[in-house]
C-alpha positions as CSV (number, residue, x, y, z in Angstrom):
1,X,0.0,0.0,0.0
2,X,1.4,3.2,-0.7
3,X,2.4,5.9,1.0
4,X,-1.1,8.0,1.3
5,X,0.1,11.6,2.5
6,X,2.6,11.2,-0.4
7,X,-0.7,10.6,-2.7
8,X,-2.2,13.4,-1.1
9,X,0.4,16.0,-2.1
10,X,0.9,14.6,-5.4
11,X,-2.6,15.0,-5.9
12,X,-3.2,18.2,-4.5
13,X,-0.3,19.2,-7.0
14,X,-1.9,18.1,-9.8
15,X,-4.9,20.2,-9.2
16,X,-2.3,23.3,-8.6
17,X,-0.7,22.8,-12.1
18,X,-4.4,22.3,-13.6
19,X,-5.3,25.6,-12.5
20,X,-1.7,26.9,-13.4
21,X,-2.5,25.5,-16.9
22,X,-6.1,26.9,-17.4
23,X,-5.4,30.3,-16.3
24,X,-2.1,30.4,-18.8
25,X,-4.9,29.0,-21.2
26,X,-7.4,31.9,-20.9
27,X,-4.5,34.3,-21.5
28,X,-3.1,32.3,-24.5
29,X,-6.5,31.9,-25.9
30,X,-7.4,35.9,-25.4
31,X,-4.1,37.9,-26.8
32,X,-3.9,35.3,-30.0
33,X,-7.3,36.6,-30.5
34,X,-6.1,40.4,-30.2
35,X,-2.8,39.6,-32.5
36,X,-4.8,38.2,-34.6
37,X,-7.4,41.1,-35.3
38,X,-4.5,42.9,-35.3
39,X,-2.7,41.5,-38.5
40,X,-6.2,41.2,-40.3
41,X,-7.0,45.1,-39.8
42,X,-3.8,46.0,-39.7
43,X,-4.3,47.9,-35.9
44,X,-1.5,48.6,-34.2
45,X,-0.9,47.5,-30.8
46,X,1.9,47.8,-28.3
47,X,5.0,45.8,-28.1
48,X,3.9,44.7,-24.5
49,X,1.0,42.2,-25.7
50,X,3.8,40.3,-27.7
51,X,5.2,39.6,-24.4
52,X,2.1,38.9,-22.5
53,X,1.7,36.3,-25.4
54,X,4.9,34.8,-25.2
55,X,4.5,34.5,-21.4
56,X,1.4,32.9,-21.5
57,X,2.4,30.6,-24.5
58,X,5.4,29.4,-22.2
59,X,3.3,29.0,-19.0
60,X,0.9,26.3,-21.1
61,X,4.3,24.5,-22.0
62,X,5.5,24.4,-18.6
63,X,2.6,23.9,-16.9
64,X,1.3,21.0,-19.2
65,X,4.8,19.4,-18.3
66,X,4.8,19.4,-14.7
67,X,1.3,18.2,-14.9
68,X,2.6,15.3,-17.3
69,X,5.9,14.5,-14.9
70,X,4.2,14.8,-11.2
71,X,3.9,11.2,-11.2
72,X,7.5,10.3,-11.6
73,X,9.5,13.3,-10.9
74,X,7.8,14.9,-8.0
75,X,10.2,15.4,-4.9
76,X,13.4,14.3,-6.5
77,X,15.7,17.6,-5.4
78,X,17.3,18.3,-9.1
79,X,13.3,18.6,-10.3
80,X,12.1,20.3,-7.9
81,X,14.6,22.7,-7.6
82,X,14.1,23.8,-11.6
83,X,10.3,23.7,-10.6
84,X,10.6,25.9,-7.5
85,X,12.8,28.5,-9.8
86,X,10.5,28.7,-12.5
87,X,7.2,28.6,-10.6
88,X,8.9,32.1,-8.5
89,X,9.6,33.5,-12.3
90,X,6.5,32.9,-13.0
91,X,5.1,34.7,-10.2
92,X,6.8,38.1,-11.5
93,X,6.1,37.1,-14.6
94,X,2.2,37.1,-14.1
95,X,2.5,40.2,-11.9
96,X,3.8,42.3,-14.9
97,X,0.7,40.4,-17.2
98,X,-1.6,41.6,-14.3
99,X,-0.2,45.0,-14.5
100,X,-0.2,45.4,-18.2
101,X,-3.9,44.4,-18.1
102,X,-4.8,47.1,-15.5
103,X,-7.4,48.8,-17.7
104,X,-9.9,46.3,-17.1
105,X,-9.8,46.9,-13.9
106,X,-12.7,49.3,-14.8
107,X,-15.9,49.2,-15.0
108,X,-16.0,49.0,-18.7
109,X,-18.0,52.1,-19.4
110,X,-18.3,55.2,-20.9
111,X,-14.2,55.3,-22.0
112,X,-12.1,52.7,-21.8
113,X,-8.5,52.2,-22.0
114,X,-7.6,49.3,-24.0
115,X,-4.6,47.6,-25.6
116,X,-6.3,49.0,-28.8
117,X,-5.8,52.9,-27.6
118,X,-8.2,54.8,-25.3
119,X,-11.8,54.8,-26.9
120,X,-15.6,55.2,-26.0
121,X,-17.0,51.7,-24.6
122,X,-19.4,51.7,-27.6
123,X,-17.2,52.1,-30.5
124,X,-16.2,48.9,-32.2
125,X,-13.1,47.4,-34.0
126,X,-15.1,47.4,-37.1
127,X,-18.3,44.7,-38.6
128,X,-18.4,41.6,-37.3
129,X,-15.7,42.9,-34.7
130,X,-15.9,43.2,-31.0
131,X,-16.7,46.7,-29.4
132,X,-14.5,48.7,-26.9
133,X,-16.3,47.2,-24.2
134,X,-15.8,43.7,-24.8
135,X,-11.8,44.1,-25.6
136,X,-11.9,45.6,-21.6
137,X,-13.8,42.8,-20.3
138,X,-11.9,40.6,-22.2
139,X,-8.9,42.4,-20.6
140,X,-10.6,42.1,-16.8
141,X,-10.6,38.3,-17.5
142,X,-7.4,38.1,-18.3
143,X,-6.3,40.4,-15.1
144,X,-8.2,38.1,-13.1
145,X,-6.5,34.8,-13.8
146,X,-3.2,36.6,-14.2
147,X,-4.1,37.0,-10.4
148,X,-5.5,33.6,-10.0
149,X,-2.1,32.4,-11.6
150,X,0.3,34.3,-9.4
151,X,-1.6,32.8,-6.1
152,X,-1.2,29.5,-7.3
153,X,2.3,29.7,-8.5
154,X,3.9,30.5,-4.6
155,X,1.4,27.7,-3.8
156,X,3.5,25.2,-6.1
157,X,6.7,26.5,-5.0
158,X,5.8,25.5,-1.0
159,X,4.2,22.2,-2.3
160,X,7.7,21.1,-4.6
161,X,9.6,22.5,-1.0
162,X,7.3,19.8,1.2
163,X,7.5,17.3,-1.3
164,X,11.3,17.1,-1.4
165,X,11.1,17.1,2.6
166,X,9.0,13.8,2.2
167,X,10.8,12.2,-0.2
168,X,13.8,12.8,1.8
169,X,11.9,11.4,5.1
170,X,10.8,8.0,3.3
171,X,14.6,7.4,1.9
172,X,15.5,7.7,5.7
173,X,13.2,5.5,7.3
174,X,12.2,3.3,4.1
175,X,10.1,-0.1,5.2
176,X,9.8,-0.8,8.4
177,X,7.7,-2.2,11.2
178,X,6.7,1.3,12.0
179,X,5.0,1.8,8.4
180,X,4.1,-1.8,8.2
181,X,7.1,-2.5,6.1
182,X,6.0,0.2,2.7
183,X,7.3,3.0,1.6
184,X,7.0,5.9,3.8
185,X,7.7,6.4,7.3
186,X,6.0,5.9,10.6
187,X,3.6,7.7,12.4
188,X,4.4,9.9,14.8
189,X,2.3,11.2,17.3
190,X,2.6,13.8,19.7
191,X,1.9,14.3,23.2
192,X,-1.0,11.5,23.6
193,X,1.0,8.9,21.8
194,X,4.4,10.0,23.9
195,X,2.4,9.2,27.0
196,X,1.0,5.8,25.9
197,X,4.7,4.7,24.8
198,X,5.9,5.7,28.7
199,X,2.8,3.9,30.0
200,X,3.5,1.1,28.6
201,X,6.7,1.0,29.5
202,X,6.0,0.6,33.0
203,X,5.9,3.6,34.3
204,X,1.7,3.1,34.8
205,X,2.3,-0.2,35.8
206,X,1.9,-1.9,32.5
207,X,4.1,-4.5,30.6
208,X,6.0,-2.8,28.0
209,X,5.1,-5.3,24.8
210,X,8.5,-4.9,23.2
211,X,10.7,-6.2,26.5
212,X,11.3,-9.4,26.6
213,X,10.0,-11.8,29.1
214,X,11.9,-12.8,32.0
215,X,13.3,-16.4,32.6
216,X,11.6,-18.9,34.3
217,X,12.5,-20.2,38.2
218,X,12.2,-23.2,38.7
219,X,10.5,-25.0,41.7
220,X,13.4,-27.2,42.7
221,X,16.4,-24.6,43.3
222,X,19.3,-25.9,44.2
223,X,21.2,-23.3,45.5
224,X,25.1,-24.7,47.0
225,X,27.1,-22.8,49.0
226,X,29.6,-25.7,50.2
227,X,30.0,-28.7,49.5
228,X,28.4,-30.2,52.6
229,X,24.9,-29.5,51.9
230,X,22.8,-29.3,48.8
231,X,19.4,-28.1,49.0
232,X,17.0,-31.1,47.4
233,X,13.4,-30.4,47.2
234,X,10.8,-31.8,50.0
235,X,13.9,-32.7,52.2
236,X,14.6,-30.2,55.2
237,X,18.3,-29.3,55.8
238,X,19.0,-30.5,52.5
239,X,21.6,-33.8,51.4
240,X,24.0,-34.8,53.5
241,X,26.9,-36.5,51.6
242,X,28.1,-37.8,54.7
243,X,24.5,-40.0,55.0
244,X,21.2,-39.5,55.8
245,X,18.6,-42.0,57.3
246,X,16.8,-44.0,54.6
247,X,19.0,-42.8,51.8
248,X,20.4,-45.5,49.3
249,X,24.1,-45.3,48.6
250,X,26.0,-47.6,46.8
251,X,23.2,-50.4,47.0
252,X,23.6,-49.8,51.3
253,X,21.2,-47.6,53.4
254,X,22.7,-44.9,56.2
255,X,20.6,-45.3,59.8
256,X,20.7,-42.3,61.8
257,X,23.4,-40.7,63.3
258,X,26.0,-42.5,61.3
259,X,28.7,-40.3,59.5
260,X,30.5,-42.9,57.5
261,X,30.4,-46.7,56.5
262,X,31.9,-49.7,57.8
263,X,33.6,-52.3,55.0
264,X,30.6,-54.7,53.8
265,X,30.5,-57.2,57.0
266,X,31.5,-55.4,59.7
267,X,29.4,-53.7,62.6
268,X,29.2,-50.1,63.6
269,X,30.7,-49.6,67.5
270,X,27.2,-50.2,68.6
271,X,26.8,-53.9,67.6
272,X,24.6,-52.6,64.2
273,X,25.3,-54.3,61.0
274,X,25.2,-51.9,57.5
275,X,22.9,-53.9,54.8
């Protein structure tokens, strides 16, 4: 199973570039439709909207690319590094599309200040042509997602940032028992799961699940100090090697009192013979 905050910032860079894309789009789409009135009426525009084209045209490139590449590339440094660079150039380069389209910041009435020269909102570009009022809202669209675009393009930069950090966090932990051996790394919790790790420890009381258990003891210890005694269990005082009443040795049995044996035949001081 994979990694599924990894997922989750892949995807939510996807969605980034597809509104990166779109709003490079709308731009594209709207000054190729000015250049191109422009050659067939032979108007002449400023120098700028060449640039604002060339921007845009470059930002669908780019963007179509990262969208295109997320799925293998994203977080490797090298990659993200070029990504982080050209997402802050495009930021500026937005802002100066944003600026350059300041006229339809207006309210598109009365007169208008347009790429096509400063003109009453009713006067049109000629038949079958759009009117002075529809190049500014056309230009308000394109201010707006110039906008839209430079919010979005920080927002990349900080996502390529965090996705190298967790790349670089599943390279250093890699499987293990605390992801349940797949890619990623562990969880790790704060102060809640900090205190269920010391209680289980022992510090509540409780048997710490990853300590091992202790050794057996067995019922019969025989513990010997000296020679003379070993501790045997259900006998008192232990073994005496010397004898002890009732206890077999060497086919012969020790009766009280009696520290060592007589050869085979022969009776203790007392008259007693060993059997």
């Amino acid at each position: 199973m994979g990694d599924k905050s990894g997922l989750a910032l892949k995807a939510l860079q996807w969605f980034v570039r597809g509104v990166q894309f779109l709003s490079c789009a709308v731009v594209l789409a709207l000054f190729s439709y000015f250049l191109a009135i422009a050659a067939q009426h032979n108007y002449t525009i400023p120098t700028w909207t060449k640039a604002v084209e060339g921007i845009s045209g470059v930002g669908v490139i780019y963007t179509l690319l990262g969208l295109l590449l997320l799925c293998c590339l994203a977080g490797h440094p090298f990659t993200s590094a070029i990504a982080i660079i050209l997402d802050i150039a495009f930021v500026g380069a937005f802002i100066y599309v944003a600026q350059a389209n300041r006229g339809g910041a207006s309210s598109c009435n009365n007169t208008v200040n347009t790429l096509f020269g400063t003109r009453p909102a009713t006067d049109d570009l000629g038949d079958g042509l759009p009117n002075f009022h529809q190049i500014c809202q056309m230009e308000k669209a394109v201010l707006a997602v110039s906008i839209i675009a430079i919010v979005f393009f920080l927002l990349s930069a900080f996502i390529e940032v965090v996705l190298v950090r967790h790349r670089r966090k599943e390279a250093r932990f890699g499987p293990s028992p605390a992801n349940n051996y797949t890619s990623g790394y562990g969880r790790r919790g704060g102060f809640f799961s900090r205190f269920r790790r010391r209680k289980d420890s022992g510090e509540e009381g409780m048997m710490n699940p990853n300590t091992l258990p202790e050794h057996t003891h067995p019922d019969q210890v025989r513990p010997s100090y000296t020679t003379d005694t070993t501790a045997v269990a259900g006998r008192e005082g232990g073994y005496n090697k010397y004898g002890e009443s009732g206890f077999q040795h060497d086919g012969q049995t020790a009766y009280p009192d009696r520290t060592s044996y007589p050869p085979a035949g022969q009776p203790y001081g007392d008259g007693t013979y060993v059997r």
